[in-house]
Structure formats: structure tokens, C-alpha cells
FIPA-373984 format. One record per residue (C-alpha): x, y, z; chain; residue number from 1. Coordinates in steps of 0.001 Angstrom, whole numbers. Layout:
<sites>
((X Y Z) A NUM)
...
</sites>
This chain:
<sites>
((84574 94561 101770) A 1)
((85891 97588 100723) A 2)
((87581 100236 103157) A 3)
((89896 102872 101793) A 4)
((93014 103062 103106) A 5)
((92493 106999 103738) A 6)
((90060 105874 106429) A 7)
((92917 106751 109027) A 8)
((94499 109708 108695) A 9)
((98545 109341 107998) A 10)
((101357 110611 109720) A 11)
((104203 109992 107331) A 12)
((107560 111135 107698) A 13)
((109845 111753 104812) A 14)
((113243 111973 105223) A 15)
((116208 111083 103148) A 16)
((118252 107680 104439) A 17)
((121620 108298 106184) A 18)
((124234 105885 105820) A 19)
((125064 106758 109453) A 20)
((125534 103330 111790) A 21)
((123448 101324 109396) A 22)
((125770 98486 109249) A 23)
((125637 97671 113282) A 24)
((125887 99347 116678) A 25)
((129372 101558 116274) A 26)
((130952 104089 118239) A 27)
((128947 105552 121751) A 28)
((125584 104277 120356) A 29)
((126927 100851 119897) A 30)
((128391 100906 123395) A 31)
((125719 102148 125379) A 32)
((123477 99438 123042) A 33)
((125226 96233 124074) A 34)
((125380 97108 127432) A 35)
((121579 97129 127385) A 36)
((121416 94080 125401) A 37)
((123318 92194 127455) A 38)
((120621 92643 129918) A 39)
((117904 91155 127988) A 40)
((119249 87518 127963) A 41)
((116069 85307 129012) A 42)
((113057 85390 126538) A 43)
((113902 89193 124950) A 44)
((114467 87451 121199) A 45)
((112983 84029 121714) A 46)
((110216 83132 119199) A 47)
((107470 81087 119808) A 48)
((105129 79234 117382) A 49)
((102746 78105 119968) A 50)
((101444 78771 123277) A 51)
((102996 75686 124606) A 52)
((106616 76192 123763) A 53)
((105544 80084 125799) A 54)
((104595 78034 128876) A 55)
((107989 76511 128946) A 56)
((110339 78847 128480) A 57)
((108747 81096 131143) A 58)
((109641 78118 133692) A 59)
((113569 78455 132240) A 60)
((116131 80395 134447) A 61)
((117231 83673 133009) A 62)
((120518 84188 132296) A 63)
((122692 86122 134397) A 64)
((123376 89685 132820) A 65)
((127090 90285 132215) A 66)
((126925 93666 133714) A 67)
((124546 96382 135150) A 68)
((123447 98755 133295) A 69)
((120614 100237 134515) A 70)
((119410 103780 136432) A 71)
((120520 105016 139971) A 72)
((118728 102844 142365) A 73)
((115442 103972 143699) A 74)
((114127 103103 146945) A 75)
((110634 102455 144836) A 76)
((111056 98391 143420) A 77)
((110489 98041 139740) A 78)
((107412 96334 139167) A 79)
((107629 93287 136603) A 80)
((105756 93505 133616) A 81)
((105420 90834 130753) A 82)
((105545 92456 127369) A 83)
((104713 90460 124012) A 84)
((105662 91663 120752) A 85)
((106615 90157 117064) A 86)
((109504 90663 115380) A 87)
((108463 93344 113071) A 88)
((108530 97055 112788) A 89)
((105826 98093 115790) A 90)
((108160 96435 118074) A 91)
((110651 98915 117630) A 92)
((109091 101249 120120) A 93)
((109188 98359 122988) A 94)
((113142 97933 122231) A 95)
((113931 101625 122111) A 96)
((111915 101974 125587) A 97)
((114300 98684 126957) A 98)
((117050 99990 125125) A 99)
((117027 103354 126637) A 100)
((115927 102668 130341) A 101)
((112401 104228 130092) A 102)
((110171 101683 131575) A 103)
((112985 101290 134302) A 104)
((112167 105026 134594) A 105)
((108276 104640 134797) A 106)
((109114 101823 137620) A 107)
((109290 99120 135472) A 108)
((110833 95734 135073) A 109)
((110448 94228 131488) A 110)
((109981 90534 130698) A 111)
((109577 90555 127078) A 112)
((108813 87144 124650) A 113)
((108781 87742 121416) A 114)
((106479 86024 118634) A 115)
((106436 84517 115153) A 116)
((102519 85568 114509) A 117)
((99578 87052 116658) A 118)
((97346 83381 116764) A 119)
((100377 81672 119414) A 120)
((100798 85036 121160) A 121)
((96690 85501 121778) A 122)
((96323 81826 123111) A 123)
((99544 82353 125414) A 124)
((97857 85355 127106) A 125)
((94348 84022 127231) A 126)
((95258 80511 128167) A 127)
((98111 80912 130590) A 128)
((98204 84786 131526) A 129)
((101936 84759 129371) A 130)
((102212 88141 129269) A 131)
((100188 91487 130010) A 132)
((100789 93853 127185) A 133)
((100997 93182 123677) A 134)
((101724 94132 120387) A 135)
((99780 92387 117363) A 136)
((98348 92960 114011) A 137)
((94136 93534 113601) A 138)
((93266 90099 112994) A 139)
((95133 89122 116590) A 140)
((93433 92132 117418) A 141)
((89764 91194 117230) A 142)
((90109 87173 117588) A 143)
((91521 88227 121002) A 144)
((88679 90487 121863) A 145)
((86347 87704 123097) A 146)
((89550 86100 125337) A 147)
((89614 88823 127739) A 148)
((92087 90764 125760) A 149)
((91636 94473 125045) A 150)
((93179 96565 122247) A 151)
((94095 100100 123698) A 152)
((95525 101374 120876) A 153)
((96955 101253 117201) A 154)
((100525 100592 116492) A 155)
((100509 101553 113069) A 156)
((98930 101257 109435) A 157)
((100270 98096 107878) A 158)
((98005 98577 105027) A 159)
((101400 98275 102518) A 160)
((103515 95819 104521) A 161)
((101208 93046 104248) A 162)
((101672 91836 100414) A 163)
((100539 88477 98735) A 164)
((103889 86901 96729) A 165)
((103796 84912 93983) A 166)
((106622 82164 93977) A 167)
((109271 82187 92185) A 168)
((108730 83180 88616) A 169)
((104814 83242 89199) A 170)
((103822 87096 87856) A 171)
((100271 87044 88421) A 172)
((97372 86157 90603) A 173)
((94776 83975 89418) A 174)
((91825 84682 87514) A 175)
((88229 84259 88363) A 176)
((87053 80365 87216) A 177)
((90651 79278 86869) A 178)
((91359 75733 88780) A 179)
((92766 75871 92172) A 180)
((95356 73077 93299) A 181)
((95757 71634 96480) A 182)
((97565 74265 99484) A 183)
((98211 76709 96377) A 184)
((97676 79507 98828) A 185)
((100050 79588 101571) A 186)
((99420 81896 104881) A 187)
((99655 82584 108528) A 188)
((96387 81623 110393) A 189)
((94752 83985 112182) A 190)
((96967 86934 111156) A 191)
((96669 90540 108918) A 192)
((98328 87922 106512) A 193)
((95129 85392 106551) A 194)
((93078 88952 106511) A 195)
((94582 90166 102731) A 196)
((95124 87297 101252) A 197)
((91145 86312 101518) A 198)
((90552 90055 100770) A 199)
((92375 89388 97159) A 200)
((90840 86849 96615) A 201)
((87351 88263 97226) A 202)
((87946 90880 95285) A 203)
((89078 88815 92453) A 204)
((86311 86951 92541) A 205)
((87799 83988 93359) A 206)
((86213 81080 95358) A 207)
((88507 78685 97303) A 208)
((87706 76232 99759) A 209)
((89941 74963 102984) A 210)
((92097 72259 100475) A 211)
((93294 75545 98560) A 212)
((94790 76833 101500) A 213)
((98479 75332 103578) A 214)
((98517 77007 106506) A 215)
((101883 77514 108812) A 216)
((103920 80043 110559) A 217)
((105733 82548 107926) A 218)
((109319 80394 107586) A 219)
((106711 77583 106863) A 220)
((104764 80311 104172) A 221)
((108300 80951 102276) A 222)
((109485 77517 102538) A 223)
((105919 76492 100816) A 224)
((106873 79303 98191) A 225)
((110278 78561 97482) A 226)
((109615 74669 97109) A 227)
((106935 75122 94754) A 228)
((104437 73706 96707) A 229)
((102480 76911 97031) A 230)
((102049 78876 93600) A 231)
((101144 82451 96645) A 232)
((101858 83150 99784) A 233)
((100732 86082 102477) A 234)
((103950 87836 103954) A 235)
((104659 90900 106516) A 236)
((107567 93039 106835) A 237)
((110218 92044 107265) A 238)
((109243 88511 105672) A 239)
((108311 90333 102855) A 240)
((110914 92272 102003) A 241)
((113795 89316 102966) A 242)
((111765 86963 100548) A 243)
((111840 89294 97366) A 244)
((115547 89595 98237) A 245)
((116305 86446 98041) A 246)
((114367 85499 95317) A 247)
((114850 88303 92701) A 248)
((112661 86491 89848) A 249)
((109542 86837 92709) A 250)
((106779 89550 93129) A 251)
((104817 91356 95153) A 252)
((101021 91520 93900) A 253)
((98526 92439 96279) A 254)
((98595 94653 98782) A 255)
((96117 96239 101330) A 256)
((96130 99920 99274) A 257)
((95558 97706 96039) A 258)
((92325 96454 97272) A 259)
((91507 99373 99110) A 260)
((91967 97683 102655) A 261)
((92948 99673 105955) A 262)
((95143 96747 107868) A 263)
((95814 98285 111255) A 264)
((98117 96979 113885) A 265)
((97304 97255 117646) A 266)
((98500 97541 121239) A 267)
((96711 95344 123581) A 268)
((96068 94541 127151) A 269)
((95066 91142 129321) A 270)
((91990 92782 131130) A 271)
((92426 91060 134415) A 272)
((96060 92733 134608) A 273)
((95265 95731 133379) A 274)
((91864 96809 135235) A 275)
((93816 95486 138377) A 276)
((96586 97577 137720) A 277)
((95492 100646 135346) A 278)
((98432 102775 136075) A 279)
((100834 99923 135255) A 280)
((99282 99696 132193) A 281)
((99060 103622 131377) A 282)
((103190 103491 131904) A 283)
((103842 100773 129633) A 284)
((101716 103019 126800) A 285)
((102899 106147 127651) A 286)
((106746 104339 127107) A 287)
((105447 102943 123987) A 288)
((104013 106117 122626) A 289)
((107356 107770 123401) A 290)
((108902 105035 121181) A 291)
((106668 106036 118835) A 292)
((107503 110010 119061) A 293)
((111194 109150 118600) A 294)
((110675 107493 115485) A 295)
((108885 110116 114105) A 296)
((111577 112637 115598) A 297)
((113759 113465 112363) A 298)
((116176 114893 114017) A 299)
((117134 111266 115187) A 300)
((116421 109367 112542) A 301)
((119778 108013 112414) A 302)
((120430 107001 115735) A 303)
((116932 105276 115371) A 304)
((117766 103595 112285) A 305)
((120482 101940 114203) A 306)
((118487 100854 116841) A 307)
((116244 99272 114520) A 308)
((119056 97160 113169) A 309)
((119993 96417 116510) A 310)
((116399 94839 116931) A 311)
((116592 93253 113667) A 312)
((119448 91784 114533) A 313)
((118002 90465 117880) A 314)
((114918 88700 116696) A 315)
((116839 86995 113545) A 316)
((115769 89006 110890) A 317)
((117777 90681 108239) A 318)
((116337 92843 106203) A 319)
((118139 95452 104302) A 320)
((119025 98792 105493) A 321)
((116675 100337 102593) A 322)
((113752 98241 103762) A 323)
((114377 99535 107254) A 324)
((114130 102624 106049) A 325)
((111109 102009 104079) A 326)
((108993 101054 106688) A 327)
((109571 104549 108347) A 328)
((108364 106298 105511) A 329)
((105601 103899 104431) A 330)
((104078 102516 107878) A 331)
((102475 105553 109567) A 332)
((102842 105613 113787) A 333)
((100428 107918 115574) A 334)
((101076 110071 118866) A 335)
((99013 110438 121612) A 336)
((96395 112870 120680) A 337)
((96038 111375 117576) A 338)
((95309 108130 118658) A 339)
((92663 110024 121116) A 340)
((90883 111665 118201) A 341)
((91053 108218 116012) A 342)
((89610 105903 119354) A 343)
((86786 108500 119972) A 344)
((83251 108012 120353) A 345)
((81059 110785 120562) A 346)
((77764 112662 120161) A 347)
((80036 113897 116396) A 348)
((80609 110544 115322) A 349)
((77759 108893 116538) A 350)
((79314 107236 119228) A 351)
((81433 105218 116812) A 352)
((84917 105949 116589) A 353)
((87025 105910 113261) A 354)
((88830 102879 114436) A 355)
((85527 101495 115867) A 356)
((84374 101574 111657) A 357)
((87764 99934 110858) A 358)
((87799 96890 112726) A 359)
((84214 96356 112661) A 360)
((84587 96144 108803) A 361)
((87911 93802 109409) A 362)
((85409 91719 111404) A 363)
((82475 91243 109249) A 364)
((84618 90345 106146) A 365)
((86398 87657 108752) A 366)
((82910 86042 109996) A 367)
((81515 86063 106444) A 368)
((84865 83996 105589) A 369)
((83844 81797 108544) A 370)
((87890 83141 110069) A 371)
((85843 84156 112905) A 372)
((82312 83382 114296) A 373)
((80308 85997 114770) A 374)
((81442 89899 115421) A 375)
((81740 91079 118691) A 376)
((80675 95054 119284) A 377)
((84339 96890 119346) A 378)
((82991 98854 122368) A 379)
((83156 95235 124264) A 380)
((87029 95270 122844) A 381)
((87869 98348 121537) A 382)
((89374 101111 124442) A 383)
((91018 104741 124917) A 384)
((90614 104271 128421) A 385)
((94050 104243 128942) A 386)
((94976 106618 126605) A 387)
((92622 109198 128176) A 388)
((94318 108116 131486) A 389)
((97992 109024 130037) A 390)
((96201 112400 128788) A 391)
((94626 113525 131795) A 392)
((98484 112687 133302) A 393)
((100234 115778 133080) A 394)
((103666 113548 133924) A 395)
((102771 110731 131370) A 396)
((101219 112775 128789) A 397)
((104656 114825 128378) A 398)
((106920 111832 129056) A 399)
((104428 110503 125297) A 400)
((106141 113648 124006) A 401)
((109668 113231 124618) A 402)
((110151 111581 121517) A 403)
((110000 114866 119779) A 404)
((112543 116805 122222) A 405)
((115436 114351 121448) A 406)
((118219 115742 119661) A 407)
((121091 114150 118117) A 408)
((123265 112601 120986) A 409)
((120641 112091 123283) A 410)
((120564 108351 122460) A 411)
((123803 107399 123483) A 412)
</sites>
């Protein structure tokens, strides 16, 4: 397979890092910050490795919120809404929207759980309804499509945050006819991971079998790495980046750009939810997409840089403040209309979408690698139904937008 990475069209923003509030919530920002976070006690921050330990912790009480913190009561209820995410950057927009008391302005009430890889997170919605929308990588993506799970829209190109490592002191990747070793590979099942790492290998011409390969959650991928049980591993951001920090005499050495690989992240929906409750769902993307417009907003880059430590700091993860940074300028996020243009199908494109071409590529590389069986048609899976909905909104397609109107200040 071979997709270049040009495929979608970029929307990087460049802008030099500020120092501002990069070491924790200070000041206003950090005030108005913990207040909010005190209110997501409950599953905001838990991470699950399975759909079991999900099922669980939903039955759990909350915790009681030290304080309220939230708008001027309405005489409209908020509507609960279960929101999955991973603790990486394209859950950034779902904290900024908590954070800042948008989806309590769209009428929402937020549960949100919060996942160590996409495989757990699919089987939790398809197998016990554990949340309604989500936010995954492309492999999640598509292995969800046949579960009643819909992708609605794309979080981001992930094409350079997914790397292979080599352990420590290993410098290169193998060669074509060289002997493989038992769980020498290390990666996350059914992730963007389990997607690059095969697509190295391919392209090196390498031929493994199932006994090449140890297969765990990402702490389980490093710890393989790090013991020397695994000579590579398949990491995300932050993983990634926290890995080659802490072992300096470690590299990166394939990455999707390398081998000329589009690795998208999406947004998805549970169907049954969502076609019973379209508007619900339009909010929680129209919140999402102003998430999205604020990070792309450099006139607040700082304030958003410390909100992504914030979240960071939430899920467990501690990357540095430069790799924060990095994934703003590296990880392109698309806006509303652009999403619009990359989801659609018509009489120009043949009825085939440039995202359509993406994941159906994704797909057939899977299948032939026997990850998945079979490819199911992205128009069966693939939707800017809601999208279209927000645009045809003239209240939800400008509350996409806000992100861009916000001006230093605004986020205290």
C-alpha cells in the first residue's frame, strides 16, 4: 500500500512556543481551570484496557464535586451524554469544550471515560452501549464500522505521531531475509500503531508471522522495549515522545510520511444513539469542532498550550512542553468546511470522497494482513451527515467558528 501523505490537504499552524503557563495552571487561567476540574471527578481521567473494567466503573458512584462551577441555570435540563476519548492530542478539543462550559452551553451534560487504545474503547460501545461519541485513531475507525459505530468525522492527521522505536541502543530496522525472534515486534492491537508498524514492514519487505509479534496495551509496548524483550515497538504521541525522553540512546525510525502512509484519526458515533438523537449528536461536533478552531486560533495559543498541560496532566501523561507544542504544529486539525469538502461524495469525485479513498486503502492493506476480514464499503461507515446538519445550522455552524473569534483573555 502506498498513499501519500498529501492525500489530505494540511492545515498547519506555525507559531513560535511561548513560555507563558507552560509549567501548570497559574494565575486566572489556573483558577477558573481547577474549578472545572474539580467537576470532572468520576470517570473524566480513568483509563481502561478493556471493555470489562468500562462496565464497572460506570456502575461506581461519582464523586461529589467540591464546588459548582457551571452556567446560570436554565429552565431547559442538560441532557447526559457519554463521551470516549484517549489520552492523546485529539482529545484536547473534548477537554477545552468541558473545560470551558460549552457543551453545558449546547444543553449538555458530559460523562467522559477515557482510554488506553481504540480496540477496548470499540468493544465498550458495541458491546455494552459505554458511551455515544468517540474519539479514536483509523484502525478503531474502520474495525468499528461493522459494530454499529459510525465515523462522522476526522480528528486529525497522525501520519507523524505514530513512529516505530527501536529499543534501547537498536538504530535500525531489520532487513529483508534477516531472522526474526520470538515477540521482537511489540504493538497495540487493533490500533494506527498495529496499522504502521505492518506498513514498515511491508514495505521493507519483510515477512513475519503471529510468533514475531507481543501484543499489549502501550505501557505493556515500552515495558517490552525497555526490558529487551522486544528489539521494536509501535508508539503514539504522547507515548512516543515520553519514551525517547527517557531513553536518550533510543530512536524513532518509521513513520507514516516515511512510508508514504496517510494515518487519520476520527470522531465517531454509536448509531442507535445518534440516529435517535441527531441533534444531540450535531452539538457534541459542533463543540468539538470549536475545540478544534481554538487550537488553531493563534492568538490563543498560549492559553491553549496550558490547557493542554492541564489535560496531560489529567490522563497521566507527561510529555514535555516542546512536544506539546510539536503536536500543534505537526498534527493538522480541520474546521468545519473543510471536513465537508474532505467527507464529500459527488458527481466531481465520483461519488467517492477523499477520505472515502483513505480509509478504503487503510482497509485493504488491514484485510490483506488478515487485521481485519474483509472491507466493508466506507459509505456503510463513513458519514458527513452530521456535519452537513451543523452546516445547514446557522446557530451551530457559527458556534464551529468561535474558535477563531477568541482573543487573549477570553479563556479565563
Amino acid at each position: 500500500m502506498k498513499l501519500l501523505a498529501s492525500t489530505i490537504a494540511t492545515l498547519v499552524v506555525s507559531l513560535p512556543l511561548s513560555n507563558a503557563n507552560l509549567n501548570g495552571l497559574s494565575g486566572v487561567r489556573g483558577q477558573h481551570a481547577a474549578k472545572k476540574t474539580r467537576k470532572l471527578q468520576g470517570n473524566m481521567g480513568m483509563r481502561f484496557d478493556s471493555a470489562e473494567e468500562e462496565l464497572a466503573a460506570m456502575n461506581e458512584p461519582f464523586a461529589e464535586s467540591e464546588e459548582e462551577d457551571g452556567p446560570a441555570e436554565s429552565s431547559e435540563p442538560l441532557t447526559p451524554i457519554n463521551i470516549s476519548i484517549q489520552p492523546a492530542y485529539h482529545g484536547i478539543p473534548v477537554f477545552l469544550g468541558i473545560q470551558m462550559g460549552w457543551y453545558e452551553e449546547l444543553g449538555l451534560d458530559v460523562n467522559i471515560s477515557v482510554w488506553d487504545s481504540g480496540g477496548p474503547q470499540v468493544r465498550a460501545a458495541a458491546e455494552n452501549d459505554a458511551w455515544d461519541f468517540g474519539v479514536a485513531g483509523c484502525n478503531p475507525n474502520i474495525i468499528a464500522g461493522p459494530l454499529g459505530i459510525s465515523t462522522v468525522g476526522i480528528s486529525n492527521d497522525e501520519s507523524t505521531a505514530n513512529v516505530v522505536v527501536g529499543g534501547p541502543g537498536v538504530t535500525s530496522l531489520p532487513s529483508a531475509g534477516d531472522e526474526l525472534s520470538e515477540g521482537m515486534f511489540a504493538e497495540t492491537p487493533g490500533s494506527t500503531g498495529d496499522l504502521l508498524m505492518r506498513e514498515c514492514l511491508f514495505v521493507l519487505g519483510i515477512e513475519t508471522d503471529e510468533s514475531n509479534f507481543f501484543f499489549g496495551g502501550q505501557g505493556d509496548v515500552i515495558g517490552a522495549l525497555e526490558s529487551g524483550n522486544s528489539s521494536y515497538g509501535a508508539l503514539w504521541a504522547p507515548n512516543s515522545y515520553i519514551y525517547l525522553e527517557d531513553n536518550q540512546d533510543a530512536v524513532a525510525l518509521c513513520n507514516g510520511i516515511d512510508v508514504g502512509v496517510t494515518i487519520p484519526g476520527g470522531l465517531m458515533v454509536r448509531d442507535e444513539w445518534a440516529e435517535e438523537n441527531p441533534d444531540l449528536a450535531a452539538r457534541a461536533l459542533a463543540v468539538y469542532l470549536r475545540g478544534v478552531t481554538t487550537m488553531q486560533n493563534k492568538a490563543v495559543r498560549s492559553e491553549v498550550l496550558t490547557y493542554a498541560r492541564a489535560f496531560y496532566d489529567y490522563v497521566g501523561k507527561e510529555p514535555s512542553d516542546q512536544d506539546i507544542e510539536r503536536d500543534f504544529l505537526t498534527r493538522p486539525t480541520f474546521n468545519l468546511d473543510h471536513l465537508c469538502s474532505l467527507m464529500s461524495r459527488d458527481f466531481t469525485n465520483g461519488g467517492k470522497s477523499t477520505i472515502d479513498t483513505v480509509y478504503d486503502i487503510i482497509a485493504e492493506f488491514l484485510a490483506d494482513q488478515g487485521t481485519i476480514e474483509g472491507v466493508q464499503p466506507t459509505d456503510e461507515y463513513l458519514t458527513d451527515e452530521y456535519l452537513q446538519y451543523i452546516s445547514a445550522d446557522a446557530d451551530l455552524r457559527t458556534y464551529s467558528y468561535l474558535g477563531y473569534h477568541a482573543t487573549p483573555g477570553d479563556m479565563n
